[in-house]
N, C-alpha and C positions, 0 to 999 in steps of 0.2 A: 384348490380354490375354484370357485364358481365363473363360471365363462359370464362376461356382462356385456360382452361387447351389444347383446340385445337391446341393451338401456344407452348406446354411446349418443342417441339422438337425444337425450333427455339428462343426460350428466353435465354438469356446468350450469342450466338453468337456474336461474333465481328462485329463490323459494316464491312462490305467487302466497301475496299478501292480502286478508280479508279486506273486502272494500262497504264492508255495511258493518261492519264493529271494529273495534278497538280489538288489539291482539292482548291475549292476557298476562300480565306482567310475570317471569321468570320466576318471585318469590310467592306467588300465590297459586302457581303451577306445581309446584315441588311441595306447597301444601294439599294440595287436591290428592297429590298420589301418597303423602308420605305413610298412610295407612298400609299399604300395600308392602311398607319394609319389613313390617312386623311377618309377614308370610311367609313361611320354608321355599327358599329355594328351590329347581328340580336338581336331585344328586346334593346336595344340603349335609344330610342327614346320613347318606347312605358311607355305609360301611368301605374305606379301600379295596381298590382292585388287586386281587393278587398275581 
């Protein structure tokens, strides 16, 4: 596992929210990306390790 104690200033924080727009609704977020589901995976396709 990756040491994060570097980020322990910044874990807990709120997510800081836009203050000049509206955030974008969840169901039209998951539209934006869903093209990207159609893409291989990396390791997808690839043949088991023996």
């Amino acid at each position: 596992m990756e040491d994060v104690s570097k980020y322990a200033d910044i874990i807990g924080l709120p997510h800081p929210e836009p203050k000049t727009r509206r955030r974008m609704p969840d169901a039209d977020r998951a539209a934006q990306f869903a093209s990207f589901a159609a893409l291989p995976h990396p390791g997808q396709d690839d043949p088991p390790e023996e």
